[in-house]
SEVO-304950 format. One record per atom (N, C-alpha, C): residue number from 1; chain; atom name; x, y, z. Coordinates in pm, 1 decimal. Layout:
BEGIN
+-----+-------+------+----------+----------+----------+
!   n ! chain ! atom !       c1 !       c2 !       c3 !
+-----+-------+------+----------+----------+----------+
! NUM !     A !   CA !        X !        Y !        Z !
...
+-----+-------+------+----------+----------+----------+
REM end
This chain:
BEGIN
+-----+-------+------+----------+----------+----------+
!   n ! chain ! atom !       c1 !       c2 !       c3 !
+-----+-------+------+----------+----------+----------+
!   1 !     A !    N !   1998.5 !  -2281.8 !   1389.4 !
!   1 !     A !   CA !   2011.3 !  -2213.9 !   1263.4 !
!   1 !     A !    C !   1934.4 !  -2082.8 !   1261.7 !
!   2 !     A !    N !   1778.9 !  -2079.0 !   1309.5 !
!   2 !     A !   CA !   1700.8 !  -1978.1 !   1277.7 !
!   2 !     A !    C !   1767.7 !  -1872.6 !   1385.5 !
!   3 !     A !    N !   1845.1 !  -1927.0 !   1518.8 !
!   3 !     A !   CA !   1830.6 !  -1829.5 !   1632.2 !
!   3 !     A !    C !   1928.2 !  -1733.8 !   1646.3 !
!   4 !     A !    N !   1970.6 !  -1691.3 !   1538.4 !
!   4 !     A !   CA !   2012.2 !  -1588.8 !   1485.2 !
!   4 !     A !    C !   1989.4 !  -1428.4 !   1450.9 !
!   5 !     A !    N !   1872.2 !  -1476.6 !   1391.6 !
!   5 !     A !   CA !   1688.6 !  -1384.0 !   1342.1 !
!   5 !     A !    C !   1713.9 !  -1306.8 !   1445.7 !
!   6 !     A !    N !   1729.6 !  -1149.7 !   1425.0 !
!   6 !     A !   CA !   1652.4 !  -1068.0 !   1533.9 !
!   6 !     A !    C !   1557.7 !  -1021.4 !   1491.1 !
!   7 !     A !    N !   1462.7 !   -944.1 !   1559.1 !
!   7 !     A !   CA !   1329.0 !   -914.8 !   1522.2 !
!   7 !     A !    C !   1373.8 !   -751.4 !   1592.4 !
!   8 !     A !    N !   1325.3 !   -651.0 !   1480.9 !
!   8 !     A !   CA !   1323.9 !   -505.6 !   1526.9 !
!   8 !     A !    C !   1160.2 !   -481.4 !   1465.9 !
!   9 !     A !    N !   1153.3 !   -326.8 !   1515.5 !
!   9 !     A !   CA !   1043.0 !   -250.1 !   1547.6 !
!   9 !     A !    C !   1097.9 !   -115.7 !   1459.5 !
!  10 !     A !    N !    971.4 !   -113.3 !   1365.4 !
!  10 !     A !   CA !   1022.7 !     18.3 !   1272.0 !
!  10 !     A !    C !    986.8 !    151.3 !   1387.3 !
!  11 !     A !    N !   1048.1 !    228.1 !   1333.2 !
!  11 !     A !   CA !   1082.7 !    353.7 !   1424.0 !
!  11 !     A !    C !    925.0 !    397.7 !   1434.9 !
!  12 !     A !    N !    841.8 !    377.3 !   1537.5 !
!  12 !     A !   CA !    715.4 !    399.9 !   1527.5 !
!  12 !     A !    C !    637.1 !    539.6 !   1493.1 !
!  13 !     A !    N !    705.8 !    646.0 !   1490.9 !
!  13 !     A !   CA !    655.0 !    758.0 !   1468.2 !
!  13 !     A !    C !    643.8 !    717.1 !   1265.1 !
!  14 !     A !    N !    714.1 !    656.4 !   1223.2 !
!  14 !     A !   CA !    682.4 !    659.9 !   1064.2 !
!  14 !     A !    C !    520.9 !    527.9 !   1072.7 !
!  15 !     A !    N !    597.7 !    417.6 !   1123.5 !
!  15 !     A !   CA !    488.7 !    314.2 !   1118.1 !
!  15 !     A !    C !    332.4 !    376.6 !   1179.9 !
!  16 !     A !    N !    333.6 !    487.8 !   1287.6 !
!  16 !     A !   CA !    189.9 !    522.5 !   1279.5 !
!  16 !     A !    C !    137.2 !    611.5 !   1158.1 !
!  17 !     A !    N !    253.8 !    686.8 !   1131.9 !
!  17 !     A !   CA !    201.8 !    781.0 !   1035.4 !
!  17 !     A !    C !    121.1 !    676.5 !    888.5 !
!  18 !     A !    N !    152.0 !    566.0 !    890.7 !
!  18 !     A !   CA !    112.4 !    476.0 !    781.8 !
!  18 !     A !    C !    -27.6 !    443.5 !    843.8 !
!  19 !     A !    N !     14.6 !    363.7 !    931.2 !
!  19 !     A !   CA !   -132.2 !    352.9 !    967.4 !
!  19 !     A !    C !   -225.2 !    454.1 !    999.9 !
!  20 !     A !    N !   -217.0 !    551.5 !   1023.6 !
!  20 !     A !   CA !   -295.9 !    647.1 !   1042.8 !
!  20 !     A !    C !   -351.8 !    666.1 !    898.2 !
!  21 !     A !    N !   -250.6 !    690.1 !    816.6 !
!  21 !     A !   CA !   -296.4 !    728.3 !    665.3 !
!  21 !     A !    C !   -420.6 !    599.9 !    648.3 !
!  22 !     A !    N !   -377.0 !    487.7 !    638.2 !
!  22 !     A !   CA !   -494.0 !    389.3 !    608.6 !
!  22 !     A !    C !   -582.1 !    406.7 !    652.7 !
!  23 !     A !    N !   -560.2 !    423.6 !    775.8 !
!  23 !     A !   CA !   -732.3 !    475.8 !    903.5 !
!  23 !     A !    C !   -821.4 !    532.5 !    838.5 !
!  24 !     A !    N !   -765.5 !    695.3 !    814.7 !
!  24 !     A !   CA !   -789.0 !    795.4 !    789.9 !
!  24 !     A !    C !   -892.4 !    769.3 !    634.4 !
!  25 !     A !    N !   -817.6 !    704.6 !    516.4 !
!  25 !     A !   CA !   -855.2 !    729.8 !    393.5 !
!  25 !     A !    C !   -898.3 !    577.1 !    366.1 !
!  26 !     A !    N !   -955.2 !    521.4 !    489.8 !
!  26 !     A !   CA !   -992.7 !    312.2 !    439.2 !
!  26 !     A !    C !  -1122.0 !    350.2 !    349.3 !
!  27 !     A !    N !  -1196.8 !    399.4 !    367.9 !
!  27 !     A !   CA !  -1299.0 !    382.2 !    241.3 !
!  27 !     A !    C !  -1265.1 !    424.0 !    159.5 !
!  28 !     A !    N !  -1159.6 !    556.6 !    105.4 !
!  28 !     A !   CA !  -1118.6 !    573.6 !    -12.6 !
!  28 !     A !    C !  -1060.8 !    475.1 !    -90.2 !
!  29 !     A !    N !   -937.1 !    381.9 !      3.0 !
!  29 !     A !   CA !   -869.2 !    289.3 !   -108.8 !
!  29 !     A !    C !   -994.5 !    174.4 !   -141.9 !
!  30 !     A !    N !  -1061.9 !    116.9 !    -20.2 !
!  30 !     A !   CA !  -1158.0 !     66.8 !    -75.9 !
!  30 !     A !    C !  -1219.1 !    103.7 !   -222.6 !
!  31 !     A !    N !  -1316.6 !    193.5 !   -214.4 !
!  31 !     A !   CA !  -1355.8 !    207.2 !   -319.2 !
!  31 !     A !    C !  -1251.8 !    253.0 !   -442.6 !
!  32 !     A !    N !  -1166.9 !    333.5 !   -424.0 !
!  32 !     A !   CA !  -1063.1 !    294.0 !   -547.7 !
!  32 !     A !    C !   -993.5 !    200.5 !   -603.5 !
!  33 !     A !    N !   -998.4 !     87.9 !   -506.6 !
!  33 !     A !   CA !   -950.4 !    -28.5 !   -514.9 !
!  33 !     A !    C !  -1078.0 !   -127.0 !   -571.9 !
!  34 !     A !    N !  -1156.4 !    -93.7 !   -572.1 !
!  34 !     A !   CA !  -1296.6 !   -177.1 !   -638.1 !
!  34 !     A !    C !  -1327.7 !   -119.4 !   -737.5 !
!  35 !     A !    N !  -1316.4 !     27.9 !   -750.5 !
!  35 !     A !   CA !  -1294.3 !     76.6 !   -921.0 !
!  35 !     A !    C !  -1168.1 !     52.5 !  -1005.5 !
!  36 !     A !    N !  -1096.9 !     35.7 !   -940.5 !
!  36 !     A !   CA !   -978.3 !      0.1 !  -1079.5 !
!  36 !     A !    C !   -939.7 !   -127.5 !  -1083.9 !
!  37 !     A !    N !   -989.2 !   -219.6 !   -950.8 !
!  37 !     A !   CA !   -922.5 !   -347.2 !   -934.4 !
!  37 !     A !    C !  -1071.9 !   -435.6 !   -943.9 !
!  38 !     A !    N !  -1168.5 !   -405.7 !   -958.7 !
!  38 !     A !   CA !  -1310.1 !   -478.9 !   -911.4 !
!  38 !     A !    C !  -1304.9 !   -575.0 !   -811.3 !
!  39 !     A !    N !  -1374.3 !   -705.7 !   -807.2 !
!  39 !     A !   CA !  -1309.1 !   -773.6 !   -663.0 !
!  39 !     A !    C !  -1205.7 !   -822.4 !   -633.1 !
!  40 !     A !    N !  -1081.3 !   -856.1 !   -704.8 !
!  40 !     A !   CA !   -954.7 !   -870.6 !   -670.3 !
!  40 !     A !    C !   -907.2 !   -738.6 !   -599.8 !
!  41 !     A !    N !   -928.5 !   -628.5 !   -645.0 !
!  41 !     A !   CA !   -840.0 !   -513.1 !   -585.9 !
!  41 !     A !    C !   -925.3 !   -479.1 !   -448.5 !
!  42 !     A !    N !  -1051.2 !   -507.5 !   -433.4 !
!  42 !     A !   CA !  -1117.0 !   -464.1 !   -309.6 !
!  42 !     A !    C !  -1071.4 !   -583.8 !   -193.2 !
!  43 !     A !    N !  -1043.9 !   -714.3 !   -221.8 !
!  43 !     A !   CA !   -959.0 !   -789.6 !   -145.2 !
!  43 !     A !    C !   -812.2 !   -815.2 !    -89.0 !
!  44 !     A !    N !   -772.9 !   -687.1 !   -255.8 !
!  44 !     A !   CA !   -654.1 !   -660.7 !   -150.1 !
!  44 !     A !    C !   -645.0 !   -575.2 !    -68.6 !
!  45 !     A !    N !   -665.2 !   -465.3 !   -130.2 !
!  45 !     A !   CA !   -740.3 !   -334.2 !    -49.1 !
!  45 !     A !    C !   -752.5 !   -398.1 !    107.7 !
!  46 !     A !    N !   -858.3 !   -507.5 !    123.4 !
!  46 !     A !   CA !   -914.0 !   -502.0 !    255.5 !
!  46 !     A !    C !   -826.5 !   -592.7 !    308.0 !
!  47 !     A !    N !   -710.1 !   -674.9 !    262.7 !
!  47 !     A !   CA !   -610.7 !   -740.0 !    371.9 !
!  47 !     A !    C !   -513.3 !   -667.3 !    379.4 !
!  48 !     A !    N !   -495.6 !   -543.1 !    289.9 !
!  48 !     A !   CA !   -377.1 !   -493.0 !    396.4 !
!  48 !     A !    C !   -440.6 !   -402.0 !    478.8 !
!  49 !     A !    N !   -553.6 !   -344.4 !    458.4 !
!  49 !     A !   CA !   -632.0 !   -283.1 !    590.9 !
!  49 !     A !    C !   -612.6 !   -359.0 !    679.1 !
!  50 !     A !    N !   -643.5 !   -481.2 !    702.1 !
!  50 !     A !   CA !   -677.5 !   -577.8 !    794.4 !
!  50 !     A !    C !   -537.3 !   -605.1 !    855.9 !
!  51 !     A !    N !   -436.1 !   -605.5 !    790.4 !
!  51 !     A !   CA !   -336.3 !   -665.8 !    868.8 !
!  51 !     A !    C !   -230.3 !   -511.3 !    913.2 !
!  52 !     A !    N !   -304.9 !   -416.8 !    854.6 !
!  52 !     A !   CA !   -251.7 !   -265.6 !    982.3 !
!  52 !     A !    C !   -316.6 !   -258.4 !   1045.3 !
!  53 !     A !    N !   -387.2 !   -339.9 !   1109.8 !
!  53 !     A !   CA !   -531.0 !   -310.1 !   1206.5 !
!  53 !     A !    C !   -427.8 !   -393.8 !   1317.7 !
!  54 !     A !    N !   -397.7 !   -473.6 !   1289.6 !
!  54 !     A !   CA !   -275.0 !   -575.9 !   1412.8 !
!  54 !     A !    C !   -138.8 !   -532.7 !   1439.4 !
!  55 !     A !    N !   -140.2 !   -541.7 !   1579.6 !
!  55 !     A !   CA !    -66.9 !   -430.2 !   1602.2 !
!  55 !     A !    C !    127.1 !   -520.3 !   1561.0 !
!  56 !     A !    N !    205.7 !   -385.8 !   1539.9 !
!  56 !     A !   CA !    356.7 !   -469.4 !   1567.2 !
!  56 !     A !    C !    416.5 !   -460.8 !   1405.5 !
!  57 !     A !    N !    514.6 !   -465.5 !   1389.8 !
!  57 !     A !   CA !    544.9 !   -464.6 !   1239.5 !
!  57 !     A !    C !    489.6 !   -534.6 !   1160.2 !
!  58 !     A !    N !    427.4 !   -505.8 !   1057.5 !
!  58 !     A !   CA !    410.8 !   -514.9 !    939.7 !
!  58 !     A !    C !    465.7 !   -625.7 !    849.5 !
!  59 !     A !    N !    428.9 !   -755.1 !    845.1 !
!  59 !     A !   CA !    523.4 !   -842.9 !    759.7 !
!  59 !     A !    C !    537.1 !   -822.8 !    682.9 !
!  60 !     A !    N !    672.4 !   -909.5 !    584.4 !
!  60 !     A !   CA !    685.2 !   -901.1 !    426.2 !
!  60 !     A !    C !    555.0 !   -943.9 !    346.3 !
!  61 !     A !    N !    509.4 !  -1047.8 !    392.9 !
!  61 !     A !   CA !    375.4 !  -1028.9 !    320.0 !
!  61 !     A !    C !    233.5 !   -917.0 !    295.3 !
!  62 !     A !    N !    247.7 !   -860.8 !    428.1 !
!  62 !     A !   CA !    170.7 !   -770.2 !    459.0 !
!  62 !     A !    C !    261.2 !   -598.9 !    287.1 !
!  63 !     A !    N !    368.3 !   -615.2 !    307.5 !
!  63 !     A !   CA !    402.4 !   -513.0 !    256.0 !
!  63 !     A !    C !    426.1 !   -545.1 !    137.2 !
!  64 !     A !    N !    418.7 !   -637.1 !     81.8 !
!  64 !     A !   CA !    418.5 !   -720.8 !    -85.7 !
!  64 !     A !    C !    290.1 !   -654.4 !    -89.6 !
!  65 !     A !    N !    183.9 !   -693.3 !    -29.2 !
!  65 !     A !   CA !      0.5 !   -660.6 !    -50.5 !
!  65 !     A !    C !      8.6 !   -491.8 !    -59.6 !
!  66 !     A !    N !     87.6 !   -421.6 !     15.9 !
!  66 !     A !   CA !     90.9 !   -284.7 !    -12.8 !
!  66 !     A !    C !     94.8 !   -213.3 !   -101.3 !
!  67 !     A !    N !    216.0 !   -306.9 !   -150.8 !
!  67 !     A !   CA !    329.5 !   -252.9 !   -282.9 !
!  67 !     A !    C !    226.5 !   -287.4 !   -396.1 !
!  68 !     A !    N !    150.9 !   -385.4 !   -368.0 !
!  68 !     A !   CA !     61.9 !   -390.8 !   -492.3 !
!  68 !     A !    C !   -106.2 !   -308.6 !   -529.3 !
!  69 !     A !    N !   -124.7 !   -305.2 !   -420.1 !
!  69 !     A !   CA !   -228.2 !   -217.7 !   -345.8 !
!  69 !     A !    C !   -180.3 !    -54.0 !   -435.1 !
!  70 !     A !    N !    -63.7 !    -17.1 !   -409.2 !
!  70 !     A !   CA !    -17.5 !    101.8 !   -436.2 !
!  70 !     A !    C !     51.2 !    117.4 !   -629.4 !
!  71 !     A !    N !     50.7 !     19.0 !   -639.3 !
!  71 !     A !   CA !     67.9 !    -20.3 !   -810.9 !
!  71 !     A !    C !    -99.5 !    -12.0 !   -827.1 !
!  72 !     A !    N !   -163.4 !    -67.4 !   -817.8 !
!  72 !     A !   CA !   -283.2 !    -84.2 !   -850.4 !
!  72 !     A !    C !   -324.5 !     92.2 !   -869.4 !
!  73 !     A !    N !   -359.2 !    167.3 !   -719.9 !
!  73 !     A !   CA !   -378.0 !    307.1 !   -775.1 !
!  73 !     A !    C !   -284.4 !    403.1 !   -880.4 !
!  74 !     A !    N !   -118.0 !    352.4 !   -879.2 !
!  74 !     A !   CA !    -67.3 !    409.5 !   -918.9 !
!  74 !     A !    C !   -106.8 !    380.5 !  -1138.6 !
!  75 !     A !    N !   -206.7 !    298.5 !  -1110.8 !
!  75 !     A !   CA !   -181.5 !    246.2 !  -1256.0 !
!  75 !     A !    C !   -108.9 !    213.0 !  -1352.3 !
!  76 !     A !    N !    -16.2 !    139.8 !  -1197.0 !
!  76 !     A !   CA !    138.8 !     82.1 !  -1321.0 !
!  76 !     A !    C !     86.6 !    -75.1 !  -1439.0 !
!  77 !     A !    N !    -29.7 !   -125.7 !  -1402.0 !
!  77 !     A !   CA !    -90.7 !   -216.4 !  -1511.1 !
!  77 !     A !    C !   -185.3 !   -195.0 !  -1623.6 !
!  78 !     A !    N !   -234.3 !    -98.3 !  -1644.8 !
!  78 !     A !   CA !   -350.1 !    -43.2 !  -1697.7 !
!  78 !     A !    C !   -300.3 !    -82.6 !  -1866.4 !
!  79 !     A !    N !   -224.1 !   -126.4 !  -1870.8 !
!  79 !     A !   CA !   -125.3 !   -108.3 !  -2025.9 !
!  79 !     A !    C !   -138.8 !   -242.8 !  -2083.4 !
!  80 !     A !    N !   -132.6 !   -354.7 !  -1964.1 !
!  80 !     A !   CA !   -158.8 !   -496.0 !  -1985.8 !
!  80 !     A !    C !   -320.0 !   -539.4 !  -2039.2 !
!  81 !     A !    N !   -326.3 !   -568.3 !  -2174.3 !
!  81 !     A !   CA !   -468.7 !   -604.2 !  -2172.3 !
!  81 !     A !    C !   -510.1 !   -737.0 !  -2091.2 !
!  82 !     A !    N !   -421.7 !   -791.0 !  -2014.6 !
!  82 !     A !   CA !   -473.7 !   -909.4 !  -1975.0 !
!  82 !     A !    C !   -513.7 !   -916.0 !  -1809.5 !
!  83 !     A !    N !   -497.2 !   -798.9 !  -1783.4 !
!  83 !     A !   CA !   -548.9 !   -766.4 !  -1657.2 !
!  83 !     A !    C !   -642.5 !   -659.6 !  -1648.1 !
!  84 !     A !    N !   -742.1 !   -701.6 !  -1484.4 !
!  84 !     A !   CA !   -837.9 !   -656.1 !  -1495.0 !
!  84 !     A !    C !   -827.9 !   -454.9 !  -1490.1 !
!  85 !     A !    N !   -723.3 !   -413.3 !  -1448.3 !
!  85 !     A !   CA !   -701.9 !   -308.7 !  -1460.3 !
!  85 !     A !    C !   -683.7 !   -230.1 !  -1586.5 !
!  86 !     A !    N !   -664.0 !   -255.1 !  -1678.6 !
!  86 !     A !   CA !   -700.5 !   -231.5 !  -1833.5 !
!  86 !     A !    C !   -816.7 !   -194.4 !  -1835.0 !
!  87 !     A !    N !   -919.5 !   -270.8 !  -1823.2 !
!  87 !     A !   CA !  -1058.0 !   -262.8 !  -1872.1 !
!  87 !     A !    C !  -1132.7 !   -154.7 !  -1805.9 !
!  88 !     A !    N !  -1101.2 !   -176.6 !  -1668.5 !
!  88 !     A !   CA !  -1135.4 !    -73.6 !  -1553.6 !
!  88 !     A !    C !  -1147.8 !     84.8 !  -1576.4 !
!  89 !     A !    N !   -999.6 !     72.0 !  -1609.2 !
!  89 !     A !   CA !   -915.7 !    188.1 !  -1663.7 !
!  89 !     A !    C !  -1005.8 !    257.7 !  -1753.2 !
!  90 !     A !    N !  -1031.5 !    159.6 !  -1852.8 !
!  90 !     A !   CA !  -1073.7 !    237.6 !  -2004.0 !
!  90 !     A !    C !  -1208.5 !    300.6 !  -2030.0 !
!  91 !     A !    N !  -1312.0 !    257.2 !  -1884.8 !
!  91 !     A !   CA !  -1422.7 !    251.6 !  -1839.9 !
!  91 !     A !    C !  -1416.2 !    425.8 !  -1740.5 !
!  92 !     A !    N !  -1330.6 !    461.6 !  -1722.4 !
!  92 !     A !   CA !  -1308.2 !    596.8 !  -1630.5 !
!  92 !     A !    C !  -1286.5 !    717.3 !  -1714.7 !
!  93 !     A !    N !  -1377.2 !    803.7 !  -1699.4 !
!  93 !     A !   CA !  -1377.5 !    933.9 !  -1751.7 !
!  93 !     A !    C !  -1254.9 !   1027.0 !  -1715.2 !
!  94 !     A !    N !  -1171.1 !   1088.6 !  -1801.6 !
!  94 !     A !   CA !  -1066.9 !   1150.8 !  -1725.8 !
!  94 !     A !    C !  -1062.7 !   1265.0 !  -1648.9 !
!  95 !     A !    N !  -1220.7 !   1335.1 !  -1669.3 !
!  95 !     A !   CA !  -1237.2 !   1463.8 !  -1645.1 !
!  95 !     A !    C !  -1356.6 !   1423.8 !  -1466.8 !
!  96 !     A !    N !  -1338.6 !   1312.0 !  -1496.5 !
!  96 !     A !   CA !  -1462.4 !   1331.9 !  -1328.5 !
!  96 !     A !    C !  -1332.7 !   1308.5 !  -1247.0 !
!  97 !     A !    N !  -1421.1 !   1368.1 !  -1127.1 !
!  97 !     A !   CA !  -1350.9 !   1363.1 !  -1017.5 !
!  97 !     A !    C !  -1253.6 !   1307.5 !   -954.6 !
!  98 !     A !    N !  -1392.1 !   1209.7 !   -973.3 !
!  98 !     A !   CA !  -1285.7 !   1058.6 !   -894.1 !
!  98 !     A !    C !  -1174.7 !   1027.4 !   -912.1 !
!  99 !     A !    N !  -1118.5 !   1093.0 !  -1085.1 !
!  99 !     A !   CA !   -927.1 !   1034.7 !  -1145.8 !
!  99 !     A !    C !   -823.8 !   1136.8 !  -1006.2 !
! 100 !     A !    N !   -940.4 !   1204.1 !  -1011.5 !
! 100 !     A !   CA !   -877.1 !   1335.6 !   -921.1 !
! 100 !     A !    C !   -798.0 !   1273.7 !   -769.0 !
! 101 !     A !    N !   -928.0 !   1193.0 !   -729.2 !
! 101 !     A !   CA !   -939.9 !   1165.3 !   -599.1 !
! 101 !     A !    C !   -835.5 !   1053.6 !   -553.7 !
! 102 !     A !    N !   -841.5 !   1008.3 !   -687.3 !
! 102 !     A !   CA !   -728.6 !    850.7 !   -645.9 !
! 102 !     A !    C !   -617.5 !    867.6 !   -694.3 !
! 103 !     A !    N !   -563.2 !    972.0 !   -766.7 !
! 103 !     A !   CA !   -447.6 !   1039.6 !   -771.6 !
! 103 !     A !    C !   -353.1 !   1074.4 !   -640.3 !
! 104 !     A !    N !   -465.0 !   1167.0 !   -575.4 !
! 104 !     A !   CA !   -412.1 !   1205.7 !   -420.4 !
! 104 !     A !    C !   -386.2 !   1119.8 !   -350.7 !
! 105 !     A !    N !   -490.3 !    994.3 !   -342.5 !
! 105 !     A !   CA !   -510.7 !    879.5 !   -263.6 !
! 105 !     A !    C !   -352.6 !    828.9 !   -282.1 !
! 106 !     A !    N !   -339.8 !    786.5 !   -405.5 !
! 106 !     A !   CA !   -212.1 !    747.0 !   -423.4 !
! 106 !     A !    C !    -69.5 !    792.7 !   -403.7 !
! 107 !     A !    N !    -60.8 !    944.3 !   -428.2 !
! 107 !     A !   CA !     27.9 !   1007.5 !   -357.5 !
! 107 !     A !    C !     81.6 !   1006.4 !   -252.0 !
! 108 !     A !    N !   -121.9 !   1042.1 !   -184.9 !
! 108 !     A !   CA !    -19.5 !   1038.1 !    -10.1 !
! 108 !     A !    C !     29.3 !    895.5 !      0.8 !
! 109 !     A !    N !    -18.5 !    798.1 !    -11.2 !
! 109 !     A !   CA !     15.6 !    681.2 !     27.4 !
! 109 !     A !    C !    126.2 !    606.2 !    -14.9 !
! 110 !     A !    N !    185.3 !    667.5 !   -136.9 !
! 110 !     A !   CA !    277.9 !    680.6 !   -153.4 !
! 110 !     A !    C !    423.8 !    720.6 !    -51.1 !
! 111 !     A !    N !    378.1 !    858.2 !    -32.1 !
! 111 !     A !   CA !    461.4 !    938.8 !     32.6 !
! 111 !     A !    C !    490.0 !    883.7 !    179.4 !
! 112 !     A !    N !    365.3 !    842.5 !    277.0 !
! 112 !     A !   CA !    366.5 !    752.6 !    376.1 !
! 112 !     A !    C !    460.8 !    634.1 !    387.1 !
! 113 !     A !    N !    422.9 !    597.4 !    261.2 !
! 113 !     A !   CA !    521.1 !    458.4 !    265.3 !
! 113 !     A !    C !    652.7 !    480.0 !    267.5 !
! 114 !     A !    N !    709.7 !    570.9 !    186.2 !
! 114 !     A !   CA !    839.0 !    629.6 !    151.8 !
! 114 !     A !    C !    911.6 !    634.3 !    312.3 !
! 115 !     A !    N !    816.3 !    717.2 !    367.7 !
! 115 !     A !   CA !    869.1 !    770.4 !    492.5 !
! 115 !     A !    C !    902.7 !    665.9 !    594.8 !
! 116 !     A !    N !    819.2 !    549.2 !    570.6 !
! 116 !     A !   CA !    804.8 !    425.8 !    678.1 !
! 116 !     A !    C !    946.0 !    371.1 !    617.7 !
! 117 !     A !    N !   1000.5 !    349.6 !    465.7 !
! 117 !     A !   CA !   1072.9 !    299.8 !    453.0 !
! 117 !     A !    C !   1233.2 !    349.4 !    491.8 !
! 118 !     A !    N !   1200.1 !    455.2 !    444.9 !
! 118 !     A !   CA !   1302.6 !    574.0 !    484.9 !
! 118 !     A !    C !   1401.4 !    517.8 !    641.4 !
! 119 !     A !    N !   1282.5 !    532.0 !    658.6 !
! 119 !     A !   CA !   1327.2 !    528.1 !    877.3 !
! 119 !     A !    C !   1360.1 !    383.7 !    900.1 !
! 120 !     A !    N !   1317.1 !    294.7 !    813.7 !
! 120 !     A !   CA !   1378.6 !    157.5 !    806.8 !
! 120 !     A !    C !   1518.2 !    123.8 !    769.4 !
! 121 !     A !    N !   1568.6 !    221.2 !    695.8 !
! 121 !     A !   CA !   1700.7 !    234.6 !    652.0 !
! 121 !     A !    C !   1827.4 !    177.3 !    733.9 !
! 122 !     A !    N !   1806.5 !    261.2 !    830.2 !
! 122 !     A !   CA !   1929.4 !    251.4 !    935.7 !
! 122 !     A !    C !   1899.9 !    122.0 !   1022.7 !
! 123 !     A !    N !   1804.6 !     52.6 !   1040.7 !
! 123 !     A !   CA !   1758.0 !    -40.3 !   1100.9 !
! 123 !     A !    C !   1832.8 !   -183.9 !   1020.2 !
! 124 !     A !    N !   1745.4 !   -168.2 !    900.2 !
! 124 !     A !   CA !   1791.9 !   -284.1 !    854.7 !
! 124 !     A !    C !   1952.6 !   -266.5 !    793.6 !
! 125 !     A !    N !   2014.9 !   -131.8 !    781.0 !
! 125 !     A !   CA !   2191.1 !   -168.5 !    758.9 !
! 125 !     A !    C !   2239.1 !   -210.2 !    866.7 !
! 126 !     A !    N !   2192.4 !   -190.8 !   1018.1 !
! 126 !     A !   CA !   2246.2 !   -192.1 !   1106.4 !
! 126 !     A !    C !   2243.2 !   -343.9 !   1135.7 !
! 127 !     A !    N !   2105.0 !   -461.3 !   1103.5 !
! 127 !     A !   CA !   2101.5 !   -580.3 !   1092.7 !
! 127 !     A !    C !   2225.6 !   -676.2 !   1016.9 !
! 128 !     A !    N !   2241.5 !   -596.1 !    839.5 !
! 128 !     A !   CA !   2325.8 !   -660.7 !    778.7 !
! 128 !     A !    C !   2441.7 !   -609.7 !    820.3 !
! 129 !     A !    N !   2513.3 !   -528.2 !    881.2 !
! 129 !     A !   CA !   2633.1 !   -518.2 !    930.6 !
! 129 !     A !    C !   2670.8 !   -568.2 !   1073.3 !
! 130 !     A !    N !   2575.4 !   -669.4 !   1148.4 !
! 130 !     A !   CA !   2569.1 !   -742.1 !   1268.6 !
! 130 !     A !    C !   2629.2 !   -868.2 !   1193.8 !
+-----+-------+------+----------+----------+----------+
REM end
């Protein structure tokens, strides 16, 4: 049943450019991820560090933790009073820096991801049309 499954390799020039970005900016999401997320967001923060640190694609789990990782800076929860990102939120000055800093943070990492997914495109139509 399972031996069907093929297993591909994202086009590696996007997949380093991701990891590189993480490399590059790991103490930033850290600590932005512990200011807007306190210790839930610094744990996620540090498993999807941890699991771009191993080499080879990226699982679905690994990229669920991303996608949320990247909601988290993007402050798509901040609206929910029942999460810790609300409170976080309301605790941040809009004029210091730092809104500055995790703005960008989020962008690029944004944009990284885009690109990783991008190049995944043709990969995975090429799977569902097998």
């Amino acid at each position: 049943m399972f031996d069907d499954i093929t297993t591909f390799t994202a086009p590696s020039s996007a997949l380093d450019g991701l990891r590189a970005y993480l490399g590059e900016h790991h103490d930033g999401l850290l600590n932005a991820a512990a200011l807007l997320g306190g210790q839930p967001g610094i744990r996620l923060a540090q498993s999807v560090l941890d699991d771009f640190d191993t080499p080879g694609t990226p699982p679905r789990r690994t990229m669920c933790a991303l996608d949320d990782l990247l909601d988290l800076l993007m402050l798509e929860n901040v609206h929910d009073p029942d999460r810790i990102e609300a409170a976080r939120f309301a605790m941040l000055d809009p004029a210091s820096p730092i809104v500055e800093e995790i703005c960008l943070l989020a962008d690029g990492l944004d944009d990284v991801l885009d690109t990783y997914r991008r190049a995944l495109e043709p990969i995975l139509a090429q799977q569902v049309a097998a």
